[in-house]
C-alpha positions in Angstrom: 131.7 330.6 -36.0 131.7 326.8 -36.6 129.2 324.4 -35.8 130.2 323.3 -32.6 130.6 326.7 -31.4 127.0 327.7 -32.5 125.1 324.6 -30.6 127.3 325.8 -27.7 125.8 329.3 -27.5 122.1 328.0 -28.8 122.8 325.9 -25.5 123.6 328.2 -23.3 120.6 330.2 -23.8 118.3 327.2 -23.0 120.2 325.5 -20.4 121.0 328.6 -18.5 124.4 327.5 -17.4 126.1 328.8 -14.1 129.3 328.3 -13.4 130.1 325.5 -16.4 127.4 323.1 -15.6 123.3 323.8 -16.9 120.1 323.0 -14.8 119.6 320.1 -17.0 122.4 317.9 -15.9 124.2 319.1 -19.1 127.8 319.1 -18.5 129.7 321.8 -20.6 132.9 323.0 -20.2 134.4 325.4 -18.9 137.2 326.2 -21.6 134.6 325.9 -24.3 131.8 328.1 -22.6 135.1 331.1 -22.8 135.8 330.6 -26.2 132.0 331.2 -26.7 131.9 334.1 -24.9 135.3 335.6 -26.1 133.7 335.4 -29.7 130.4 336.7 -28.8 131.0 339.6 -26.4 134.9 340.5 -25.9 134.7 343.6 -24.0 131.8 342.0 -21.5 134.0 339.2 -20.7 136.9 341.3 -20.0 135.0 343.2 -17.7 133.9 340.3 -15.9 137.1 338.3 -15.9 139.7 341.0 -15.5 143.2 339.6 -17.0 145.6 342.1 -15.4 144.4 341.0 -11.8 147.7 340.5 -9.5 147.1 337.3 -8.5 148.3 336.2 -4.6 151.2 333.9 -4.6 150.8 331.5 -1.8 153.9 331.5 0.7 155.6 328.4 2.2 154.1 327.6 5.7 156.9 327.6 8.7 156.9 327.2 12.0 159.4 327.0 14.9 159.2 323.6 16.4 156.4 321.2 18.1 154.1 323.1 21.2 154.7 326.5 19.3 151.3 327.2 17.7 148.6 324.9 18.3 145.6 325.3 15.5 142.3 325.4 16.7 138.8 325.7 15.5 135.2 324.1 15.3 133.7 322.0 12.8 130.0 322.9 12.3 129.4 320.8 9.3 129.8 317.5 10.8 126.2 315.4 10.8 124.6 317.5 9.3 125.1 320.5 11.7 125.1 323.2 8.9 121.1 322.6 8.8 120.8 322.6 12.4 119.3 319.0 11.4 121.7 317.2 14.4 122.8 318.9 17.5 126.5 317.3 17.2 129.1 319.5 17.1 133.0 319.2 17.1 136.0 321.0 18.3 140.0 320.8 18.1 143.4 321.3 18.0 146.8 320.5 16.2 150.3 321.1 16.4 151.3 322.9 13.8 154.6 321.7 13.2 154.0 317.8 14.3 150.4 318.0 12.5 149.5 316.1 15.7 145.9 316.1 16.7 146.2 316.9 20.3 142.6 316.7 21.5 139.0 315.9 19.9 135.8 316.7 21.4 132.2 316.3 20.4 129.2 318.0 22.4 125.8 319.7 21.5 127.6 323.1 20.7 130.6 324.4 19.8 130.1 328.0 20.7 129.9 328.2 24.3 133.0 330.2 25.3 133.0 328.6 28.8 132.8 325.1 27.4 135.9 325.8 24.7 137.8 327.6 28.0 137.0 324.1 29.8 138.1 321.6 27.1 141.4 323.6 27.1 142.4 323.3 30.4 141.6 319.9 31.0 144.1 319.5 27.7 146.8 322.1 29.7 145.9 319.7 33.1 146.7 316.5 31.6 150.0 316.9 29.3 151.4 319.2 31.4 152.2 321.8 27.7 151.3 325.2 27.1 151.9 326.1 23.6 153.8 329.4 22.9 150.5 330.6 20.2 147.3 329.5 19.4 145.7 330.1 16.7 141.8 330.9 16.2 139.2 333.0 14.6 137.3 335.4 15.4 134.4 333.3 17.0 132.8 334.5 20.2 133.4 330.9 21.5 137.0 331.6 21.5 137.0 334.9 23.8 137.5 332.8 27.0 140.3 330.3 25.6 142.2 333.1 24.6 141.9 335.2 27.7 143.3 332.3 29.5 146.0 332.0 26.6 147.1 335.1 27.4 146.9 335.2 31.1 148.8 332.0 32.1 151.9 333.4 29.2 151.9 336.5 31.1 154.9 335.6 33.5 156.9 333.6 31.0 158.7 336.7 28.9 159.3 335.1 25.6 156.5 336.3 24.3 154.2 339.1 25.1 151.0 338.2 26.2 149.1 339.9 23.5 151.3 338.4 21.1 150.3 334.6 22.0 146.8 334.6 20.6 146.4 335.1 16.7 144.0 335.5 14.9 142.8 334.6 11.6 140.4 333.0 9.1 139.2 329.7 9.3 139.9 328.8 5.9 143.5 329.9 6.3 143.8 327.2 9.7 145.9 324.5 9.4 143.2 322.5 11.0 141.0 323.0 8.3 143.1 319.8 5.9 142.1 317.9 8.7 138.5 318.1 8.5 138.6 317.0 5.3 140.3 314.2 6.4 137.4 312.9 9.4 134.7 313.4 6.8 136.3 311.1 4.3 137.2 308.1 6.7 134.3 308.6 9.6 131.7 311.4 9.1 130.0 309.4 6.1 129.2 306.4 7.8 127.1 308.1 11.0 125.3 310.8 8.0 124.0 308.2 6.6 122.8 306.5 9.6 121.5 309.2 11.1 119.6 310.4 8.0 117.9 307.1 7.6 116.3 307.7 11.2 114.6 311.5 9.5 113.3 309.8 6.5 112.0 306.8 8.4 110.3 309.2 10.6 111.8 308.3 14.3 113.5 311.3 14.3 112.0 315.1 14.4 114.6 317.8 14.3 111.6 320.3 15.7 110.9 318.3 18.9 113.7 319.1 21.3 113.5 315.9 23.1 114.3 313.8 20.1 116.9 316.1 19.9 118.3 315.7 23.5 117.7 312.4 23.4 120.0 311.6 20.2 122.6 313.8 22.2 122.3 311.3 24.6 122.9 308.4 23.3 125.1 309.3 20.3 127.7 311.5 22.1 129.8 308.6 23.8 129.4 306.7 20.8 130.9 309.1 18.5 133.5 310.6 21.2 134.8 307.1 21.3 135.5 306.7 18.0 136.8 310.0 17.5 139.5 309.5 20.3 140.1 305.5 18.2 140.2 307.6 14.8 142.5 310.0 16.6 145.1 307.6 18.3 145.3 304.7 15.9 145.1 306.1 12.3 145.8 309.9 12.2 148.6 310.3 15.0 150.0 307.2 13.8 149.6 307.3 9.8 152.6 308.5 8.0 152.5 312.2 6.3 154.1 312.5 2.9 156.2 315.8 2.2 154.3 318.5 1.0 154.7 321.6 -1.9 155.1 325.0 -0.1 155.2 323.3 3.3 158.6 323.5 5.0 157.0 321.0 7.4 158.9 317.8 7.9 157.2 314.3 6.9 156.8 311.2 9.1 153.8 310.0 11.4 152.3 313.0 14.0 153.6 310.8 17.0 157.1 310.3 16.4 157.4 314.1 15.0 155.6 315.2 17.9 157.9 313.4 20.9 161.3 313.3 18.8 161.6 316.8 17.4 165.3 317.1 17.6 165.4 313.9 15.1 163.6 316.3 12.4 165.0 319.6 12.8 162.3 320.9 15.3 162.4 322.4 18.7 160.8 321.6 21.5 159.3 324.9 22.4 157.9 324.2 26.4 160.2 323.2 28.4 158.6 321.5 31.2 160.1 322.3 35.0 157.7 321.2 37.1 157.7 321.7 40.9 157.0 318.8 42.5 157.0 314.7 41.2 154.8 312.4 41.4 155.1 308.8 41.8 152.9 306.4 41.1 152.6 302.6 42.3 150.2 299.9 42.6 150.0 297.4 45.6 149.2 293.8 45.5 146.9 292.2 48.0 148.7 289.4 49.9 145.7 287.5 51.4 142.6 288.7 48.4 144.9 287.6 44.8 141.9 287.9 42.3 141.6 291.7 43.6 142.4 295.0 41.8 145.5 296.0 43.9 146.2 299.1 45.6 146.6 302.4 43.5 148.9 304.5 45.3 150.7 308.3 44.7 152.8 310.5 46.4 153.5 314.1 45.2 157.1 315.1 46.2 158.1 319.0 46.5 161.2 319.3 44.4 162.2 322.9 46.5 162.2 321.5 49.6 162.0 317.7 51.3 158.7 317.5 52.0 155.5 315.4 50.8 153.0 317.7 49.0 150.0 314.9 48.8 149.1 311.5 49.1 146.5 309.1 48.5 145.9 305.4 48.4 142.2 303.9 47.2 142.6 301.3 49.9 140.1 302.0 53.1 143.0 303.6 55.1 143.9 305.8 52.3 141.8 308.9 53.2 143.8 308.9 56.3 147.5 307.0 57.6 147.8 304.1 55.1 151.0 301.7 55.4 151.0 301.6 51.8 152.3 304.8 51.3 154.9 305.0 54.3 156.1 300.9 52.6 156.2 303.4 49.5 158.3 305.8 51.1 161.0 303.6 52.3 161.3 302.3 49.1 161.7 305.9 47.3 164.4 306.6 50.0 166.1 303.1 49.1 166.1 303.9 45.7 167.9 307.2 46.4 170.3 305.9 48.4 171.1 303.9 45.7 171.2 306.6 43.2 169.0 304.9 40.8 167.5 306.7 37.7 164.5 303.9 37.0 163.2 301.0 39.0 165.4 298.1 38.0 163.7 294.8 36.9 164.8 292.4 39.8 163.1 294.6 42.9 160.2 295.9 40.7 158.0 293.8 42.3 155.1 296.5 42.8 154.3 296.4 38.7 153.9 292.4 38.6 151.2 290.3 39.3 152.2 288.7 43.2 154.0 284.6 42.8 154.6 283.7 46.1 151.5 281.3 45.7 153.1 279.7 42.7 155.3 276.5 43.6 158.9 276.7 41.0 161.4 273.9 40.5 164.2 276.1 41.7 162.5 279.4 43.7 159.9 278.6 46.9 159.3 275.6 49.2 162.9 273.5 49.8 162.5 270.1 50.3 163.4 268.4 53.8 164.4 265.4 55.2 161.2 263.3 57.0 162.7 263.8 60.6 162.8 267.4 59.7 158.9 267.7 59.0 156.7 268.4 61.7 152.8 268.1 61.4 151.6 270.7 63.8 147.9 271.8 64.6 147.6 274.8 67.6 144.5 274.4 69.3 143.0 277.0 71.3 141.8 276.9 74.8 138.2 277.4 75.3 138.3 279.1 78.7 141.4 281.5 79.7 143.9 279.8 81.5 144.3 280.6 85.5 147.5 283.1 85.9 149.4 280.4 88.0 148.7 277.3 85.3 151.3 276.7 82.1 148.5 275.4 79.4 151.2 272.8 77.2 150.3 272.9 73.9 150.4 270.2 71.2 154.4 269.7 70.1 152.9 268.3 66.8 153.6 265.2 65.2 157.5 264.6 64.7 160.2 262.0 64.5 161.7 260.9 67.4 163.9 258.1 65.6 166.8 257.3 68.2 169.4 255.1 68.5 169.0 252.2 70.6 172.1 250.4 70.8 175.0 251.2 73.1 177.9 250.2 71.2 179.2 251.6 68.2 177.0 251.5 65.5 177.3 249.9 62.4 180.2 248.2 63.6 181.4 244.5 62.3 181.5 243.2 65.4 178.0 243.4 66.1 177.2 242.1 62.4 179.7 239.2 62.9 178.0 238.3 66.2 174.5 238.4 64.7 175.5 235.8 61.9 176.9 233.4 64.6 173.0 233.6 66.6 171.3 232.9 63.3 174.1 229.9 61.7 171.5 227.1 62.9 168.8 229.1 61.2 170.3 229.0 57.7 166.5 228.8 55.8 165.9 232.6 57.6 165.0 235.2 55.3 167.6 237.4 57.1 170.3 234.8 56.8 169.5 235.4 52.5 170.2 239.6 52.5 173.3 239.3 54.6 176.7 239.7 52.8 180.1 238.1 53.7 182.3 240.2 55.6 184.8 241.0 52.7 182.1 242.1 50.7 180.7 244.9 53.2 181.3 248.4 52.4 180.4 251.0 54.9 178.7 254.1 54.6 178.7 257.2 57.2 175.4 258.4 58.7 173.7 260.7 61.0 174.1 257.4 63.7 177.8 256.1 62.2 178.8 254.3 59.8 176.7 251.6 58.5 176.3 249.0 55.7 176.0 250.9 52.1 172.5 250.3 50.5 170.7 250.0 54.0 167.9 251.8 54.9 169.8 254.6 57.3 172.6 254.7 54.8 170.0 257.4 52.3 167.3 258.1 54.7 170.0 259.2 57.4 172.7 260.6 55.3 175.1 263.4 56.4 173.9 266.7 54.7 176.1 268.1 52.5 176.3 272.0 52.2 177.1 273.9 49.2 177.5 277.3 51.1 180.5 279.1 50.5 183.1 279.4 53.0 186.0 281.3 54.4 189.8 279.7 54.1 191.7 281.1 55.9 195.7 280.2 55.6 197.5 283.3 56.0 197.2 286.7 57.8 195.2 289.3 55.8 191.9 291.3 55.9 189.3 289.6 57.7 187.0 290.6 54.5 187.4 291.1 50.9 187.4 294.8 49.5 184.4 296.0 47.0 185.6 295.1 43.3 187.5 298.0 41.8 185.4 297.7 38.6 187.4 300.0 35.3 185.2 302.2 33.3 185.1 300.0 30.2 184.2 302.4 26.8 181.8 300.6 24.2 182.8 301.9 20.6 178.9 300.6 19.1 176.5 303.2 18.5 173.3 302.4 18.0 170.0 304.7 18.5 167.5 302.3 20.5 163.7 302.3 20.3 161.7 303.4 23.4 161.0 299.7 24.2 165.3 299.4 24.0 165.5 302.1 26.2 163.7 301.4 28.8 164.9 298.1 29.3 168.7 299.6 29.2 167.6 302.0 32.1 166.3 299.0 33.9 169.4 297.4 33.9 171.8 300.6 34.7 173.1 300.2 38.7 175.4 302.6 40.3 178.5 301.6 42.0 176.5 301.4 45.6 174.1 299.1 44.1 176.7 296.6 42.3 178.6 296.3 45.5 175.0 295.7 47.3 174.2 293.1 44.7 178.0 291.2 45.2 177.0 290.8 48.6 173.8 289.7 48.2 174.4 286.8 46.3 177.6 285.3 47.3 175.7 282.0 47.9 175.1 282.0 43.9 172.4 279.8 42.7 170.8 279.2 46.0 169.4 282.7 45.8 166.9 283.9 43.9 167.9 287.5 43.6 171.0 286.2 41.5 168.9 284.3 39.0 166.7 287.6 39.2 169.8 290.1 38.1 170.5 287.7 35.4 167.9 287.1 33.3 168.1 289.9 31.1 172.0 290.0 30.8 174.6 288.4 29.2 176.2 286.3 31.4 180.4 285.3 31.4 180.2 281.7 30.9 178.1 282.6 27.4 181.1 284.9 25.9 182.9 281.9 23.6 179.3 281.4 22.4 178.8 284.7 21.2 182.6 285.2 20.1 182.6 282.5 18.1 179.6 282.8 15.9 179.5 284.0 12.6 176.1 283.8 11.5 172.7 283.0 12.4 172.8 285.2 15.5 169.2 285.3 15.6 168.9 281.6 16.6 171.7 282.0 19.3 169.4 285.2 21.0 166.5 282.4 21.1 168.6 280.1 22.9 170.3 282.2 25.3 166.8 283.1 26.3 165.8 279.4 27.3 166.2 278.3 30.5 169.2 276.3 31.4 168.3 272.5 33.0 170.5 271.3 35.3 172.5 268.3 34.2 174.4 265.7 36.5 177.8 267.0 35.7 176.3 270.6 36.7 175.0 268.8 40.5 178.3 266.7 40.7 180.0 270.6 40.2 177.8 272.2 42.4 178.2 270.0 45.3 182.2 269.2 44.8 182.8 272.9 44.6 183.4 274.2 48.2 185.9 270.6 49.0 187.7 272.3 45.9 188.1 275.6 47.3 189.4 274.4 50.3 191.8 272.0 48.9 192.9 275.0 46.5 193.2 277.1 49.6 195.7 274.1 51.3 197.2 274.3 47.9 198.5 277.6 47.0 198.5 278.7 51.1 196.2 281.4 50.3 192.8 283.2 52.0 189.7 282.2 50.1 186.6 284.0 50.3 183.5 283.6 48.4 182.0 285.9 45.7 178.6 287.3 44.3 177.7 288.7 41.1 179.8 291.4 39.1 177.8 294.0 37.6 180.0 296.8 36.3 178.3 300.0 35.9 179.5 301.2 32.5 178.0 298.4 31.0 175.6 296.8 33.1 174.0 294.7 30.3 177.1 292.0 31.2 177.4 290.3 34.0 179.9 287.9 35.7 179.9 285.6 38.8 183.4 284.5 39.9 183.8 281.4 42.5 185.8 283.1 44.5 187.7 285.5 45.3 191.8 285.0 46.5 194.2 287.1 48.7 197.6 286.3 48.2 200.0 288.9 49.5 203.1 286.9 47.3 201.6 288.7 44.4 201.9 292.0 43.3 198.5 292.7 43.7 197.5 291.2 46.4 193.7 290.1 45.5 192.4 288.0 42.3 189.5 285.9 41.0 189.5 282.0 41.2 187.6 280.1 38.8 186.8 276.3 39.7 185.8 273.1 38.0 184.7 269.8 39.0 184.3 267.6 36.4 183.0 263.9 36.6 186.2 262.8 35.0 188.7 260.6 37.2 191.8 262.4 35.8 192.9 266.0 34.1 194.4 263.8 31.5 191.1 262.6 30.3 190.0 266.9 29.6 189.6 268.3 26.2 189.9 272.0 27.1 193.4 271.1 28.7 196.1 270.6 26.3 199.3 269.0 27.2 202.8 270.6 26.1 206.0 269.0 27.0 204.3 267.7 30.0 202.6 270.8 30.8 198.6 271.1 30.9 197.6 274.0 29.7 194.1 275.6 29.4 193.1 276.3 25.6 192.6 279.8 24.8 189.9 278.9 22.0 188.0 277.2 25.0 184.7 278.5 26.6 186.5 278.3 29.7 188.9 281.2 29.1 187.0 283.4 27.3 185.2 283.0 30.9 187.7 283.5 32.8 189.0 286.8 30.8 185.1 288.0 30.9 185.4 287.9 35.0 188.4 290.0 34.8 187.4 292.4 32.5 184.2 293.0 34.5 185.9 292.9 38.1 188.9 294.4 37.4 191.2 291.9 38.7 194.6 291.4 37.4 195.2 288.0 37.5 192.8 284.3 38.3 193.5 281.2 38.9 191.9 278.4 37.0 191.7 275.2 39.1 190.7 271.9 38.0 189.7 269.3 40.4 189.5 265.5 39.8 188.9 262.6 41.8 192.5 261.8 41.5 194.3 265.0 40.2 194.0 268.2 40.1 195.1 271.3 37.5 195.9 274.8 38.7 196.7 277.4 36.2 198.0 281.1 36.7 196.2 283.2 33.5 197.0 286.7 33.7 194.7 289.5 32.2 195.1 290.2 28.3 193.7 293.6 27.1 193.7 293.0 23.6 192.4 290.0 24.0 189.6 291.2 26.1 188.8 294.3 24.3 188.5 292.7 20.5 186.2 290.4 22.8 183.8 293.1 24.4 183.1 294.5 21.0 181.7 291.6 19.5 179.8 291.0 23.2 178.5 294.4 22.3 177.5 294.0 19.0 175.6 290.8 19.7 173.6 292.4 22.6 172.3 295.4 21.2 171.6 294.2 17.5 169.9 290.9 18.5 169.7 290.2 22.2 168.0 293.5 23.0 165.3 293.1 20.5 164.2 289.7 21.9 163.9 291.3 25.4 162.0 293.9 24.6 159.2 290.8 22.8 159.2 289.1 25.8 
């Protein structure tokens, strides 16, 4: 025996080592402590460490899918617990295959049977999931949690009942890692709070009302950050893959609502026999308020309304928030909608009707138009035979005073002959000579052009769309007869993506409804509305075109557009267009709303009008109408002249426009018309397939890689 081997054993004998470490803080180890004995006494360690022992091998954890055994079990150790020192005591459950903590709770005890029970059917009330198994020990606090197990799996025969509850030890429980877990990233920090209040003396674990009173005060505190601890770092932190676990890795939440993406099953299959909708309703006179909660539980077996409550004061009883809830359900279903779109969601935003916009609310009027108005009441009620006038307001009640023909040169010739001898008048200074004077028409004639009736009197101008009739045909257009366009990209959105996509799906019902809605274009709101989160016709060329930086074109597309004066001059020009295109081409004009086709509602289109020409084939296109500023066609870039023909350019934002409407509409042919002060352009484009469908893929492509994205930010 050497040396080192000999101080080893003197050691031993005087440090009285147990289990590799001595009573005096002398560290020896364990390897060199059997070599010692192995010389020393052979037979006596072979007794005591038997070599021929079968050890276990450890087999490779499996499990079916998420919801098909939840792990559960209590955690007596945490504060301190283990010496009855705190009375704070915890209890769970995970998903097995997720590794999902489903629920946390902290309370004085964690071996009332009837409190465990309780804690899990308030977790079976609220997600609506019954696991297949659970698994727990052999605890007397579990008796009533497994009774229920086993009576509410009873009817389900998949599994029988007795089968649904196992049982084992707590150190073999999955839930077990986990504890580890909380007592390395929270239980340290409140031990060592807590066991600065013994030592300091404000704390007796023998008097009952500390005791109760710690309960008191520390049980929200810690529940709370259990629940934080629960939601934001372990459901949400990333697993890595494990040895002898079959289990895949990723973060709990994702596993635990996308099982199919990991190989998993979803093991409850939830049915349930009624729905419940849920909707909140704004105040229209109190806007600071919290508004309206409402919820209506809907029988799915038969047509009938299970329950229904509102927190307003009419809510315990008949409450018009709930029958205004109703009729919208209904509306929706007639509709055959899957989700409440964005542009008649007005229930989940904050109310803006007291919020003034530049192009949405109050329209401004004319001064002879506005009417300063204040009712007043009668004091006394009037007698049954006497008519009590009220106040007409204040008004205009601008007339015209002169018989003759207004405006007329006559009169103006006469009135410079009375004031000839008066030639230092200061009326004599602002009159013109007669060859000079250009007229202008009014409300009262036609009068001198920079006078004072000539812009406060002018004749009003409206841009609403009208009917041109120049042939006989249907007194009304038909709906669209909008293909079923296929999209070749595949792409797997988030749930933010997702949601905004089944905001934007319509059925055919709906697009038609839409159409008609908003024939009169920009001077509704409800078209800007079903806009905003699509990509819109006249945009195509911009995203066709591009080749990079796509990131900086989503940003722009999402600003809103100002209205230039070549955009007014069009808006205003456009319905003397349409009827000079109708006198034109001898054809019925009718206007046209927004194009929304179903199988890909993320685009949308909004033709100028719509034509019925019974010389063509088929009968009923699209027209598409400009008005530029310019005097002639001749002085247009996007028309390009070949042996004396104009011709729109097919590289031009303009027909990729054009081609988008027809695409959308399904229309087979448009007419693109061009109209000048003093010419005009009209131009027959048939629809081009190819054309259109190398279009829509790079329309597609755009959208859902860098469009989407942005609208789900904002």
């Amino acid at each position: 025996m050497n040396l080192t081997v000999l101080d080893v054993f003197l050691g031993i004998e005087q440090c009285k080592i147990s289990q590799g470490k001595s009573t005096n803080s002398t560290d020896v180890p364990r390897d060199l402590v059997h070599d010692v004995m192995f010389d020393l006494d052979l037979v006596g360690l072979a007794a005591r460490c038997p070599t021929n022992r079968n050890k276990k091998v450890k087999g490779q954890f499996t499990t079916k899918g998420v919801n098909w055994v939840h792990s559960m079990d209590g955690h007596d150790k945490f504060m301190g617990y283990q010496n009855r020192t705190f009375p704070l005591a915890v209890y769970s459950s995970i998903d097995t295959a997720s590794r999902k903590l489903l629920w946390l709770r902290v309370w004085v005890t964690n071996s009332d049977p009837k409190l465990i029970g309780r804690w899990y059917l308030e977790y079976l009330y609220e997600s609506r999931k019954m696991p297949s198994i659970i698994r727990v020990d052999r605890g007397s606090e579990t008796g009533s949690m497994a009774t229920m197990q086993a009576f509410l799996r009873q009817n389900h025969g998949d599994i029988e009942p007795t089968d649904t509850v196992v049982y084992g030890p707590s150190t073999a429980n999955q839930i077990e890692r986990w504890w580890r877990e909380l007592h390395e990233r929270l239980k340290r920090y409140f031990k060592v709070q807590l066991f600065m209040l013994k030592d300091q003396g404000l704390y007796d674990l023998d008097n009952e009302t500390h005791r109760m009173l710690l309960a008191f005060i520390l049980i929200l505190v810690i529940q709370k950050q259990l629940d934080s601890f629960r939601e934001t770092i372990w459901n949400t932190h990333r697993i890595r893959r494990q040895k002898n676990i079959s289990l895949p890795d990723g973060v709990p939440d994702h596993i635990y609502n996308f099982p199919q993406e990991y190989g998993l099953e979803e093991c409850v299959k939830v049915e349930p026999c009624s729905v419940t909708v849920r909707a909140r309703s704004y105040r229209s006179q109190r806007k600071n308020d919290e508004p309206w909660r409402l919820q209506v539980e809907l029988s799915r077996e038969k047509q009938s309304v299970l329950s229904q409550k509102c927190n307003c004061e009419g809510g315990a009883g008949l409450c018009n928030h709930v029958i205004g809830l109703m009729y919208l359900i209904a509306h929706y279903q007639l509709l055959d909608l899957q989700s409440v779109p964005p542009a008649m969601s007005k229930t989940s935003l904050p109310q803006t009707w007291h919020v003034p916009q530049r192009t949405v609310g109050i329209k401004p009027k004319e001064i002879d138009e506005v009417v300063l108005q204040q009712v007043k009441v009668p004091l006394s009620l009037p007698q049954p035979k006497k008519r009590i006038r009220r106040i007409d307001g204040v008004r205009s009640t601008l007339y015209n005073p002169i018989p003759d023909c207004f405006g007329s040169k006559d009169i103006i010739s006469t009135f410079r002959e009375h004031f000839k001898e008066h030639e230092d008048t200061q009326v004599n200074s602002i009159l013109r000579p007669m060859e000079d004077l250009s007229l202008t028409s009014c409300k009262f004639g036609d009068v001198a052009t920079g006078s004072v009736l000539s812009y406060q009197q002018k004749i009003k101008k409206t841009n609403n769309p009208k009917v041109h009739v120049k042939v006989d045909g249907p007194e009304l257009p038909p709906n669209y007869s909008m293909p079923t366009i296929d999209s070749l990209y595949l792409f797997a959105p988030s749930a933010g993506e997702q949601n905004v996509l089944e905001g934007l799906c319509v059925s055919y019902n709906q697009s038609y409804l839409y159409e008609t809605e908003t024939r009169e274009q920009c001077d509704t709101s409800k078209w800007f509305d079903l806009k905003a989160k699509r990509l819109s016709s006249s945009k195509f060329k911009d995203v066709c075109s591009r080749k990079k930086d796509f990131e900086s074109l989503a940003e722009r597309l999402l600003r809103k557009t100002k209205q230039t004066e070549a955009m007014l001059h069009g808006i205003n020009t456009e319905e003397e267009a349409a009827s000079a295109y109708a006198d034109t081409r001898d054809c019925n004009v009718f206007p046209s709303g927004i194009v929304i086709n179903p199988s890909c509602p993320y685009l949308a289109t909004s033709p100028d009008r719509r034509v019925y020409d019974p010389s063509e084939a088929d009968s009923w296109g699209l027209l598409e109408i400009k008005c530029p500023i310019k005097d002639s066609i001749t002085d247009l870039n996007y028309l390009k002249c070949v042996n004396g023909i104009y011709r729109l350019k097919k590289t031009h934002s303009y027909y990729y426009q054009v081609m988008g409407q027809m695409l959308l509409s399904g229309a087979p042919w448009a007419d693109f018309y061009v109209y000048c002060k003093q010419d005009y352009h009209l131009e027959h484009i048939e629809f081009d397939n190819e054309f259109c469908a190398e279009m829509k893929s790079k329309l597609d492509h755009f959208y859902f890689q860098y469009l989407l994205p942005h609208f789900v930010k904002t």
